[in-house]
VOGU-3710 file (C-alpha; in Angstrom, 3 decimals, decimal comma):
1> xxxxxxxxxx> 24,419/-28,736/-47,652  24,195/-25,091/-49,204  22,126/-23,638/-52,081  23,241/-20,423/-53,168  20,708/-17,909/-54,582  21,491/-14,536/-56,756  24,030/-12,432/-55,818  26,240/-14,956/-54,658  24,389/-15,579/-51,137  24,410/-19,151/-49,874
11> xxxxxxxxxx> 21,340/-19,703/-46,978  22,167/-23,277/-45,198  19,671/-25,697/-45,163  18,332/-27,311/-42,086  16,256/-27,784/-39,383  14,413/-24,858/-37,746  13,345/-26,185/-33,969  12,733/-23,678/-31,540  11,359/-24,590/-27,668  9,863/-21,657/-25,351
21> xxxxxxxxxx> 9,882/-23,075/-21,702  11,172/-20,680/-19,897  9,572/-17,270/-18,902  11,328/-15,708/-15,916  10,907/-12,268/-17,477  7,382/-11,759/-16,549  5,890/-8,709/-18,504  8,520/-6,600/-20,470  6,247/-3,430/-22,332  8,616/-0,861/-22,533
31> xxxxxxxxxx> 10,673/-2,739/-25,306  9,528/-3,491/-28,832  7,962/-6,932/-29,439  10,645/-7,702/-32,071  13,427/-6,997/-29,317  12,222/-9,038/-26,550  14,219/-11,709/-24,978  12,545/-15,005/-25,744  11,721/-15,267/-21,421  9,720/-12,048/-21,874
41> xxxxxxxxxx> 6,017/-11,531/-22,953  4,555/-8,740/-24,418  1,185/-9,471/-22,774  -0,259/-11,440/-20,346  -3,549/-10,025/-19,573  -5,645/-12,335/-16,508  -2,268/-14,537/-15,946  0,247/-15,048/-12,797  2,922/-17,218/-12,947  3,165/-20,043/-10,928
51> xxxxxxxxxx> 5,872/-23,162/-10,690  9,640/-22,468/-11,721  7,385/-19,184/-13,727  5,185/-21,080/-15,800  2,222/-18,448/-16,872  -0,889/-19,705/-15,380  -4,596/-18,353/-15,186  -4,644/-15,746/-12,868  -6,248/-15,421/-9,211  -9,910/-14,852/-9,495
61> xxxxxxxxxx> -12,465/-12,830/-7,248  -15,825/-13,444/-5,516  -17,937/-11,285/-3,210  -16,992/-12,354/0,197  -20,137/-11,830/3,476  -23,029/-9,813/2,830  -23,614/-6,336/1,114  -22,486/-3,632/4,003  -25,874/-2,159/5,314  -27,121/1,553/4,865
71> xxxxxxxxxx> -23,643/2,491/2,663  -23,563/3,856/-0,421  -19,610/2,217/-0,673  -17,430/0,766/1,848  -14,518/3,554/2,665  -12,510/0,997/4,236  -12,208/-2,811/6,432  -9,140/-4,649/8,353  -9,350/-7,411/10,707  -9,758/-6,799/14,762
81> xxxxxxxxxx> -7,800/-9,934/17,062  -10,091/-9,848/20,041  -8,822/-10,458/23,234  -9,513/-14,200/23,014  -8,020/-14,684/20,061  -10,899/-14,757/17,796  -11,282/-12,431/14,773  -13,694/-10,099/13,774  -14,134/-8,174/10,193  -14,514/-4,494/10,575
91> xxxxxxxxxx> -16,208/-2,393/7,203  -17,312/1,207/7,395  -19,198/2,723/5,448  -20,720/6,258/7,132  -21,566/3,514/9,968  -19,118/1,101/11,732  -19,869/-2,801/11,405  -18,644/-6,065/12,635  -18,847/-9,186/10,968  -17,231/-13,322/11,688
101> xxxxxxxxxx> -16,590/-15,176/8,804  -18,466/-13,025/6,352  -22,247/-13,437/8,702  -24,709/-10,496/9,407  -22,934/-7,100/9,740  -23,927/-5,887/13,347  -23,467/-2,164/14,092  -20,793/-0,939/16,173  -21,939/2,082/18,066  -20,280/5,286/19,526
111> xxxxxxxxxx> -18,951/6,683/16,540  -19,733/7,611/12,331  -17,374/8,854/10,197  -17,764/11,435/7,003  -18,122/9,428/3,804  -16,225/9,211/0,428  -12,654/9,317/3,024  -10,583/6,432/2,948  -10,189/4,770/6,300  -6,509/3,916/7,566
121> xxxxxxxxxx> -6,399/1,388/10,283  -4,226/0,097/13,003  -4,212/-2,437/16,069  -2,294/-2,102/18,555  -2,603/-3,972/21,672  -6,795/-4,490/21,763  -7,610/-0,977/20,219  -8,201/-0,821/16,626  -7,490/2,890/15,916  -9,128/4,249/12,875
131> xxxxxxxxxx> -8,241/7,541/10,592  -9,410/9,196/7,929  -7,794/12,449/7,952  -11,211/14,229/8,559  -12,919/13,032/11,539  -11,189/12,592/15,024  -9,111/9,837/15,432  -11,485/7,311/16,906  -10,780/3,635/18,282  -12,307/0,200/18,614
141> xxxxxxxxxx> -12,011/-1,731/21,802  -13,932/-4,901/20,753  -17,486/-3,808/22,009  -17,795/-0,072/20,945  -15,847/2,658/19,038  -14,519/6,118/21,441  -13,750/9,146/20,006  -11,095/12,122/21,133  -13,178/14,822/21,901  -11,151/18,238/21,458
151> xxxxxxxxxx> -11,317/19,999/25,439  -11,229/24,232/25,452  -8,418/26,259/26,425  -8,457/27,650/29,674  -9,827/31,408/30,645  -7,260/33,101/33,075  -9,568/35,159/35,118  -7,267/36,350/37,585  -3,691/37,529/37,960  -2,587/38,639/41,686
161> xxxxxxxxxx> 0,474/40,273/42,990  1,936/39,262/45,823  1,909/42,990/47,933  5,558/42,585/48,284  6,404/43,066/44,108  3,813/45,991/44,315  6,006/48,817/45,427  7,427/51,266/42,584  9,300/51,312/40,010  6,954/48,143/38,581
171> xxxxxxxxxx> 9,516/47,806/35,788  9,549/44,168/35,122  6,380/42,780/33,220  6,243/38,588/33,210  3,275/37,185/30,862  1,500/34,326/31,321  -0,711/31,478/29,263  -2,509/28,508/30,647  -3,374/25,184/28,725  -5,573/22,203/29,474
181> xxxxxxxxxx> -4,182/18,687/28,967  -6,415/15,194/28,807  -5,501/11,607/28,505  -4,588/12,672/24,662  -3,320/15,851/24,188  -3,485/19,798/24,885  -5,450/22,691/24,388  -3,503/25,800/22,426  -2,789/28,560/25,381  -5,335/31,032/27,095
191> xxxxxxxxxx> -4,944/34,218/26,381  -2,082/35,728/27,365  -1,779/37,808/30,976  0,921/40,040/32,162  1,869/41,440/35,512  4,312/44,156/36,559  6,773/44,059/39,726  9,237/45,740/41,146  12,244/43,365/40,826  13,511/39,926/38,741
201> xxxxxxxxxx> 12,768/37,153/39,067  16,453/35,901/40,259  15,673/38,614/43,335  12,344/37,280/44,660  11,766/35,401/48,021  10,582/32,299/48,180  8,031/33,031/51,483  7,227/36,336/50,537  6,738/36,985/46,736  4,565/35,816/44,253
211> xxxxxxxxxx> 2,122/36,069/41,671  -1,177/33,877/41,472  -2,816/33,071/38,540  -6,670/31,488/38,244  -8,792/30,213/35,882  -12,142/28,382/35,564  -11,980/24,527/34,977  -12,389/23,245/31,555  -14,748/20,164/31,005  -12,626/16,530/30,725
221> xxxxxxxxxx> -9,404/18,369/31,553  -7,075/16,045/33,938  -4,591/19,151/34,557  -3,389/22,467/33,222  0,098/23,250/32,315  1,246/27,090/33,047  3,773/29,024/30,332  5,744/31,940/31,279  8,409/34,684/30,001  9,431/37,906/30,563
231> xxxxxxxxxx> 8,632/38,789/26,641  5,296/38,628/25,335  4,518/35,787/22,701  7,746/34,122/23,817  6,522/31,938/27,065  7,861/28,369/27,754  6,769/25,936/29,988  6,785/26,406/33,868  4,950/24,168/35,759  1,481/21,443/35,845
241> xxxxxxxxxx> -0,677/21,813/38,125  -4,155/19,153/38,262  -6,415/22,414/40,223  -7,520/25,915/38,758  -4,661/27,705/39,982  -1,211/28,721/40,435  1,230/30,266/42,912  4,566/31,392/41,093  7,121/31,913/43,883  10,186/31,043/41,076
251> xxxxxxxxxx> 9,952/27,582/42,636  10,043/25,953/39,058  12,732/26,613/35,896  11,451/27,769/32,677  11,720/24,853/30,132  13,212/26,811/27,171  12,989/23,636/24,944  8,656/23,350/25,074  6,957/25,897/23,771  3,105/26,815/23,659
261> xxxxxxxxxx> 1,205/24,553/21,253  0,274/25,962/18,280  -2,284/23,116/18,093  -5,047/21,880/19,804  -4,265/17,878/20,399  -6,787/16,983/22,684  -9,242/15,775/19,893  -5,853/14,158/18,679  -4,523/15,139/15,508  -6,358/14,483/12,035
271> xxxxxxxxxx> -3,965/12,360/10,434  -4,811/9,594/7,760  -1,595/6,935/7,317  -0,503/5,758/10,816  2,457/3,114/11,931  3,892/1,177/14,938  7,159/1,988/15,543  9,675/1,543/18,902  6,350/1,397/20,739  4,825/4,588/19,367
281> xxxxxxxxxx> 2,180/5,555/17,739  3,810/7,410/14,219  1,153/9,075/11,842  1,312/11,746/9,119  -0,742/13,034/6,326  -2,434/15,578/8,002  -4,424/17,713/6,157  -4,051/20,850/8,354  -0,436/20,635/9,418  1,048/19,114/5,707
291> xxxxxxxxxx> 4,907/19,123/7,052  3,822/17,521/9,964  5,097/13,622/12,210  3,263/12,864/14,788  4,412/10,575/17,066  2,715/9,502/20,490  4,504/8,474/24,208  4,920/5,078/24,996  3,782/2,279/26,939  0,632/3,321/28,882
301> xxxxxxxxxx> 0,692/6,830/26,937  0,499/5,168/23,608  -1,872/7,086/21,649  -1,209/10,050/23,229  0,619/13,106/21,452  1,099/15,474/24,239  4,655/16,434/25,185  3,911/15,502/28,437  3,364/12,250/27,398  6,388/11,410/25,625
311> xxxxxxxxxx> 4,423/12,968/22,346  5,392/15,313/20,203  5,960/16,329/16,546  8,357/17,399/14,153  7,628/19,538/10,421  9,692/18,587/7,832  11,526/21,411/5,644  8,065/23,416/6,991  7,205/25,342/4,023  9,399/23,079/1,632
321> xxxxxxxxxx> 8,718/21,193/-1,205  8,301/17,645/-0,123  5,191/16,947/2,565  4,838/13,517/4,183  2,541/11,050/3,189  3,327/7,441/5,294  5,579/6,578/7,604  6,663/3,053/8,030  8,870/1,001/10,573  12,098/0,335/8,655
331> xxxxxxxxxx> 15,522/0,845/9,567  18,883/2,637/8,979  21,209/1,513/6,830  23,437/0,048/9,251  20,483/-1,897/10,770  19,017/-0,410/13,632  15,160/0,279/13,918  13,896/3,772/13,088  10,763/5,415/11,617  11,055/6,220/8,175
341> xxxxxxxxxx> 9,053/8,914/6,595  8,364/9,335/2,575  7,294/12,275/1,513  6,023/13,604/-1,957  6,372/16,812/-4,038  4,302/18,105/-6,971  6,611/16,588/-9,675  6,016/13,180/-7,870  9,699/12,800/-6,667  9,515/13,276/-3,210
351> xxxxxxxxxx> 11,994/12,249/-0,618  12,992/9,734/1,912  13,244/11,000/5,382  14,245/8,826/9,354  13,660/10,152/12,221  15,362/9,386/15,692  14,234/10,445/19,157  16,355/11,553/22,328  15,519/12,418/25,508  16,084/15,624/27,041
361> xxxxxxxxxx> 15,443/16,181/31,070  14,874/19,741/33,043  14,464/19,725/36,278  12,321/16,782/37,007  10,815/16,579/33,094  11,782/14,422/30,804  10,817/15,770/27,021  11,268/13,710/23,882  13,542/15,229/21,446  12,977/14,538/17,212
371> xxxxxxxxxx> 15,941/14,666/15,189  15,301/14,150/11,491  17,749/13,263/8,877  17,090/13,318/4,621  18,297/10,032/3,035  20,182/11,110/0,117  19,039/10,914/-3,029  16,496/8,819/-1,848  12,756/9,610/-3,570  9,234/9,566/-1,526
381> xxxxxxxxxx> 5,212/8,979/-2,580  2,101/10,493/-2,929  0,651/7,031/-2,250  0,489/5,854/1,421  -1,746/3,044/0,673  1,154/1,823/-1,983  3,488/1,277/0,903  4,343/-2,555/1,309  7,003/-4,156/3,713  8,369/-6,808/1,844
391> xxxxxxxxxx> 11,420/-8,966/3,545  14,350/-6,389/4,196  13,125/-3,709/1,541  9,969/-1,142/1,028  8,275/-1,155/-2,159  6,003/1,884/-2,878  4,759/3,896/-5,945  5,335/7,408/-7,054  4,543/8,965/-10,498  8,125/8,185/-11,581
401> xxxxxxxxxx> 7,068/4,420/-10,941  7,392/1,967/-8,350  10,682/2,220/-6,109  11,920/0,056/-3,960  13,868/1,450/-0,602  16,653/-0,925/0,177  20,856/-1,948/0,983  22,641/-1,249/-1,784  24,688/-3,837/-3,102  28,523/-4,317/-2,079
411> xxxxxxxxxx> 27,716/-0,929/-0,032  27,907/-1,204/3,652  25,375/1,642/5,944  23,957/2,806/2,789  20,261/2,832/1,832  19,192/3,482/-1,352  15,745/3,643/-4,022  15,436/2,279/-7,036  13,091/1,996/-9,232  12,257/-1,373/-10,241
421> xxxxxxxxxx> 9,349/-0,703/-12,935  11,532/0,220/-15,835  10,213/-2,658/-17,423  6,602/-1,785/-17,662  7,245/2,043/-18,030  4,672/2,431/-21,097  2,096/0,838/-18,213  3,154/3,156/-15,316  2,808/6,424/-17,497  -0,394/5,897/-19,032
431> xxxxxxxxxx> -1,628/5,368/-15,182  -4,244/8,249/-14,400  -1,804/11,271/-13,173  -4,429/12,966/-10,527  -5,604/9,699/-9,091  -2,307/7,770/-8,441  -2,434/9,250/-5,022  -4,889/6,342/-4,446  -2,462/3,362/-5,638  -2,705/1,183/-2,903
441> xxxxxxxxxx> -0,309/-2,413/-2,575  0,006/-5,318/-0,267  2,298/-7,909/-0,103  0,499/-11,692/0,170  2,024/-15,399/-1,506  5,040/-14,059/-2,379  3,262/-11,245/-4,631  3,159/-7,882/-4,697  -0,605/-6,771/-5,284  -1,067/-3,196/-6,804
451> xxxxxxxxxx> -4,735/-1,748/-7,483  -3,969/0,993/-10,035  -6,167/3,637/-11,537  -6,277/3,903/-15,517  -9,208/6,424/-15,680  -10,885/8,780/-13,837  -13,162/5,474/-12,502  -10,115/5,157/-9,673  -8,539/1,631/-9,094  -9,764/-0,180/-11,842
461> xxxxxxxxxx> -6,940/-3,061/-12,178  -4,074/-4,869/-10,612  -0,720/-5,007/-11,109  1,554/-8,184/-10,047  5,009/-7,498/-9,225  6,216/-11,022/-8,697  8,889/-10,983/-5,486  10,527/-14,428/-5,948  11,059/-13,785/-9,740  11,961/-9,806/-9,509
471> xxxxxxxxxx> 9,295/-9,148/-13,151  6,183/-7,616/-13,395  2,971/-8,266/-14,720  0,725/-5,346/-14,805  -2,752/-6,616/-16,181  -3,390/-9,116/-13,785  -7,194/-8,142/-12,670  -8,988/-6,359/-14,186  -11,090/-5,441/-11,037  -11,723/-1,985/-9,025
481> xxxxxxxxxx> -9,831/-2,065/-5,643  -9,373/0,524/-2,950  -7,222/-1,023/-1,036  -6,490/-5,038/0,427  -6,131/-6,857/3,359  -6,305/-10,040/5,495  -9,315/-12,209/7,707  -7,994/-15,276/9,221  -11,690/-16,419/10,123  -12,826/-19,080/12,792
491> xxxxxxxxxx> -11,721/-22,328/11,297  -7,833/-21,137/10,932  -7,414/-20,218/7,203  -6,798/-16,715/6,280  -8,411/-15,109/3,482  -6,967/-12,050/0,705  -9,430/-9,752/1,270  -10,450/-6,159/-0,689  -12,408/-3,300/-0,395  -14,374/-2,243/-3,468
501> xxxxxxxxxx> -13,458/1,199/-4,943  -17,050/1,159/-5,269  -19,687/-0,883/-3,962  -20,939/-2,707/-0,258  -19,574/-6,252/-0,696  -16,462/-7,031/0,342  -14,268/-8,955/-2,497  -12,091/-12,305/-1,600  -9,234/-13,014/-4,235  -8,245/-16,740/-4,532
511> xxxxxxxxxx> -6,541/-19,393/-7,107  -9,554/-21,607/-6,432  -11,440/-18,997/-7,566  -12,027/-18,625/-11,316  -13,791/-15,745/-13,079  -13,762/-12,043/-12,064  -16,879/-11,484/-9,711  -19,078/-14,247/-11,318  -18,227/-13,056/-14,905  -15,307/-14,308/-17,572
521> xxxxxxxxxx> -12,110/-12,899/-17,055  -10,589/-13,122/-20,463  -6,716/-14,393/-20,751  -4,413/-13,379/-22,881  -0,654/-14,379/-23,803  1,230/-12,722/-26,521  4,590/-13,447/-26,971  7,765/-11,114/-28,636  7,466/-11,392/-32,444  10,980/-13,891/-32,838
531> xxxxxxxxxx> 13,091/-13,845/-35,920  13,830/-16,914/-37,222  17,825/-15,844/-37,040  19,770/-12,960/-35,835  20,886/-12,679/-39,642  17,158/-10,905/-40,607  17,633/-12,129/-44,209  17,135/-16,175/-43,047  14,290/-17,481/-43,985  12,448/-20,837/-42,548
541> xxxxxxxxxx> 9,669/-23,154/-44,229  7,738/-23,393/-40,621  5,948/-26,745/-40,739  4,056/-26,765/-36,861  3,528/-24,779/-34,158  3,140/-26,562/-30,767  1,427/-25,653/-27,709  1,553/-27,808/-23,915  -0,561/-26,868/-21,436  -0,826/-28,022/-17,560
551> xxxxxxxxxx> -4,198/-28,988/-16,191  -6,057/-27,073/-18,374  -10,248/-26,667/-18,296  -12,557/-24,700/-20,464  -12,049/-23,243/-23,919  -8,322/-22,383/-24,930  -7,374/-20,599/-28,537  -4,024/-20,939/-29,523  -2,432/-19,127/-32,891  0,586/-18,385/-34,543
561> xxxxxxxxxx> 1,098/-15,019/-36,433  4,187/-14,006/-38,022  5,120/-12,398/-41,160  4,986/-14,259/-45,111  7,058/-13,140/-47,845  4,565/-12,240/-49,862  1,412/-11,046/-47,433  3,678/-9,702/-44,973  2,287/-10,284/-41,343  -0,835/-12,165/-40,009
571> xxxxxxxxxx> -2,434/-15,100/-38,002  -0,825/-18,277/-39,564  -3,135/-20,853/-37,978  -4,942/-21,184/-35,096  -6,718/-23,889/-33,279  -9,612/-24,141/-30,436  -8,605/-26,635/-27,486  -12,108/-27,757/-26,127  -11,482/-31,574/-25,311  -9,668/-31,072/-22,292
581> xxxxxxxxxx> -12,293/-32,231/-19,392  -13,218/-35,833/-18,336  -15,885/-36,892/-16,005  -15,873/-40,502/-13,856  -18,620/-41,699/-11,047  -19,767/-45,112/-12,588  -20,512/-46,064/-8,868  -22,619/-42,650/-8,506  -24,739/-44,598/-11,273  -27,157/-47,789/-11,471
591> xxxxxxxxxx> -25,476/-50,402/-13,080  -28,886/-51,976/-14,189  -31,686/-51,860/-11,685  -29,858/-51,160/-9,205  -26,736/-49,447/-7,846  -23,348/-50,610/-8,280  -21,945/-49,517/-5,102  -23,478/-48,071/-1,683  -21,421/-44,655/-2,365  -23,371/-41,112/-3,055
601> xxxxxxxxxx> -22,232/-37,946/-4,904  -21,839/-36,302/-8,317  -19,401/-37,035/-10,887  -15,939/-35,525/-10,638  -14,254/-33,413/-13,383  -10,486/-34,045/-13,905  -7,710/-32,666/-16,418  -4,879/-34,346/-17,812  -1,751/-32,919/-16,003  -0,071/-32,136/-19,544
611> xxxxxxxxxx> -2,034/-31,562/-23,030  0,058/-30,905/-25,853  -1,705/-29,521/-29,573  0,371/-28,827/-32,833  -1,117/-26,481/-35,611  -0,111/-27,145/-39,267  1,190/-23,698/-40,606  3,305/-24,690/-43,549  4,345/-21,444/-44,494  7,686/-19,386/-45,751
621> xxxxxxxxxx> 8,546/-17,080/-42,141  10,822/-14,772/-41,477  9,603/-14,395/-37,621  7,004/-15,472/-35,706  4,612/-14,877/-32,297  2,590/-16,976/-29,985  -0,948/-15,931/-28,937  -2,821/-17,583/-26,609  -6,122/-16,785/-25,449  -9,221/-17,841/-23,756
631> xxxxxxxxxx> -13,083/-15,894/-22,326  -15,059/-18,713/-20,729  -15,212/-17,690/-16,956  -14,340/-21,268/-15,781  -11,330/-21,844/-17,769  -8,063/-22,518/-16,542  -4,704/-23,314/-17,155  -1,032/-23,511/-17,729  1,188/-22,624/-20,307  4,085/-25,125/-20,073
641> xxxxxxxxxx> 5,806/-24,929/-23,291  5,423/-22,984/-26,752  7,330/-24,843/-29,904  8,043/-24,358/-33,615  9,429/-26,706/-36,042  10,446/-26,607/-39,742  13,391/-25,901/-41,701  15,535/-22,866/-43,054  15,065/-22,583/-46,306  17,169/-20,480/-49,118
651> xxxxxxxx> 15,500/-17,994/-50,691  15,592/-14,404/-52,033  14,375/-11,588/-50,503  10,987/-10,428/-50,701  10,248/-7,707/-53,327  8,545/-5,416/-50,712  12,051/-5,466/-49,006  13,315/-3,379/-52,311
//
């Protein structure tokens, strides 16, 4: 049946039914409310979804332990796995404490650190090594923390030529430079020394000429390494010796490929980010040396950055753009293990960077070669802490948005990064530019957690990026992180853990939690603002809107806005869903006198599993948009279905439309 209005238009008459079940979209901000695809929301502030991606209330927060003595703010915590197996909390403020299962802090000795400098963290084997970019690297063995103490260079205070080079013409100088090695690193050189004789090197012999060299021993040295060359400035390595002195008699080959240090690495170097990679140590970030990768020797020499240890370092495009921030065990695109290294540049860009080592031997040293390769057209970070391993891929942040390092698809050996926020763009750009640095992520339930900064407060909310459902959500918590992690305490179950951006407690996020630290964490859905046809001339008399909701507790408000003919747009109806909560224990209870049953506790609070509520709207639409909201800190739910019913009308179009 058809009515046809002036002008010769003819509108249909029937039913108008429309059912909203499905939300796979997540978040979608960066298109206008009126375009959105009916999966998408335009808000959903305090929600996760949950299910086949129903929206539900979100995760909420609670201090976890006690406040973290003599700190003005935590700077950072991780877990320590003792040696037996059991688990330990570690928090640092300016002091080092331990803590099981959130009990009495109890100081950990041997070591403080400068505060107000995030802490990085690390166990490998039963050391918990510990950065911050500013104090020596230090490490936790279970009982106390140990520091690497930076050694002196050696003083050369003697050169001596055999009497056989002494005889005229002395026209052949060789220069000399001594450095001190520990269990870590090495010094830089002495100061250089030089010597005249009367014939090369390639001429001397072996019983009768030679030139000594001594030098006073340096305080936790375990030996001395001596450079040499017949140019000044330009000495390689020659030989290690573990006394104060040495006898060249040109019984050892120059090393051309080790070179002085130009570092001292015997306090190891001041790195912040640090990763485990083909059984090295890998660390970057380094305030001092901003091109710079460490990486350390293996096995028993892990930890330990000296050459001579299977250590070394590489700089990156050394005076370039791009300067490393993390490194992260990934691989290459065809598969096999390598370091990868993401770097950023002022305009937030960055670049992708792997690194593979070889080994090179002279004589009877083996050295550790770097080779580094750009990924191309692959983008870095300034964020280390935003760096999250999730499956096969790497999802980090940069000020373009958040990228995700991965295959490419149908391409075979490639890698590639894409950005995967394009979505919530508007959310990403109005992030606050000069602290983004401090986005830090962690991947936990199948959920990407991002603290994000949104003033010049730091971290002051969290962003969802949901990894089974590829959407975002990106005002999840509205809570101030520095960065996350995980305690598995003494009973078996493993907590999500945060630091505070500010404060001494330590924060636990959980679904049975509800409420953001003790207070109301107020939900919010909004939906897209739907036409009621893709003809924007249809009209519809809508009748009800419908709302279901799954287990739901508290205080829920649930309207419908959308735009009249003749008042244009506003909230239609709305209606408060408080009768949701039922309580039983009759046994808890006397009966008359006396008790009906033997049994002891308080009443328990249940839920229906579905509630369903319809508000009467009865009004002439031409589009419409859900809004669901709540603000009592113990309310939860969720939202199962959205529904509106009535029937398309004819009618003219409005006179504002002329």
């Amino acid at each position: 049946m058809t009515m046809q209005l002036k002008g010769g238009r003819t509108t249909p008459r029937k039913d108008f039914n429309e059912v909203f079940d499905t939300f796979t979209e997540g978040v979608v901000s960066a298109v206008l409310e009126s375009r959105l695809s009916k999966k998408a929301a335009k808000q959903a502030s305090s929600l996760m979804q949950t299910d086949d991606g129903l929206w539900s209330t979100a995760w909420g927060s609670a201090y976890y332990g006690q406040a973290l003595p003599n700190a003005a703010n935590i700077d950072g915590a991780a877990e320590y796995v003792k040696s037996d197996g059991t688990t330990e909390t570690i928090a640092i403020g300016n002091i080092a404490y331990k803590s099981t299962d959130g009990g009495t802090w109890t100081q950990i000795t041997g070591a403080t650190f400068t505060a107000g400098h995030t802490l990085y963290f690390l166990q490998i084997k039963n050391w918990l090594y510990i950065t911050n970019g500013v104090d020596s690297l230090s490490y936790y063995d279970g009982t106390n923390l140990h520091t690497y103490t930076d050694i002196s260079a050696p003083t050369v205070s003697t050169i001596t030529v055999g009497a056989s080079l002494t005889a005229t013409p002395t026209n052949y100088p060789y220069f000399y430079t001594v450095t001190a090695l520990n269990d870590v690193g090495e010094t830089v050189g002495s100061t250089e020394v030089t010597a005249s004789v009367n014939k090369l090197k390639d001429n001397w012999s072996l019983d009768t000429d030679s030139i000594t060299l001594g030098w006073g021993a340096v305080a936790g040295a375990r030996s001395y390494s001596v450079y040499s060359s017949s140019e000044s400035g330009y000495e390689t390595y020659l030989a290690s010796v573990e006394v104060t002195g040495y006898v060249d008699k040109n019984q050892d080959t120059l090393n051309p490929y080790v070179e002085v240090p130009d570092d001292n690495t015997t306090g190891a170097p001041k790195f912040k980010q640090m990763e485990l990679s083909g059984n090295r140590l890998w660390a970057t970030d380094d305030p001092d040396n901003k091109y710079r990768v460490y990486f350390s020797g293996t096995g028993q020499y892990m930890g330990y950055f000296s050459g001579f240890y299977g250590g070394g370092y590489t700089d990156l495009e050394k005076g370039g753009r791009d300067m490393p921030k993390s490194v992260c065990h990934y691989r290459t695109g065809k598969g096999d293990p390598v370091v990868t290294v993401l770097t950023s540049s002022p305009e937030g860009k960055g670049s992708t960077w792997q690194i593979d080592l070889s080994s090179i031997t002279v004589g009877d040293v083996t050295f550790t070669v770097p080779a580094s390769t750009k990924v191309v057209g692959a983008i870095g970070t300034s964020a280390p802490l935003s760096v999250t391993k999730i499956g096969n891929s790497v999802l980090f942040f940069n000020k373009k948005g958040f990228s995700i390092l991965g295959s490419k698809v149908n391409l075979l050996n490639i890698l590639s990064v894409d950005e995967i926020s394009f979505n919530i763009r508007p959310d990403v750009n109005n992030l606050y530019g000069s602290l983004v640095d401090k986005v830090a992520g962690y991947f936990y339930s199948g959920k990407a957690f991002f603290a994000v900064p949104t003033s010049n407060a730091g971290n002051d909310k969290v962003m969802v990026y949901d990894v089974e459902r590829k959407n975002w959500n990106p005002n999840v918590m509205p809570i101030a992180i520095r960065h996350f992690f995980e305690y598995t305490d003494s009973s078996g179950v493993t907590k999500f853990l945060a630091v505070p951006y500010a404060g001494t407690r330590l924060i636990q996020i959980s679904d049975t939690i509800t409420g953001n630290l003790g207070e109301a964490m107020p939900t919010q859905y909004l939906s897209g603002l739907y036409p009621i046809s893709t003809d924007r001339t249809v009209w519809a008399k809508v009748k009800y809107a419908y709302i279901e909701l799954g287990n739901p507790k508290g205080t829920i408000n649930f309207s419908l806005l959308g735009t009249e003919k003749k008042k244009g747009f506003s909230t239609l109806g709305s209606v408060t869903i408080t009768d949701l909560v039922s309580s039983t224990g009759w046994s808890y209870e006397k009966y008359s006198t006396s008790k009906y049953s033997t049994s002891t506790g308080s009443p328990s609070t249940f839920s229906s599993s579905s509630r369903i509520k319809r508000i009467r709207i009865n009004k002439l639409l031409n589009n419409y948009q859900f809004k669901v909201s709540s603000s009592d800190v113990d309310t939860k739910y969720t939202l199962m279905r959205l529904q509106v019913k009535g029937k398309i009308l004819p009618t003219q179009d409005p006179a504002s439309w002329k």
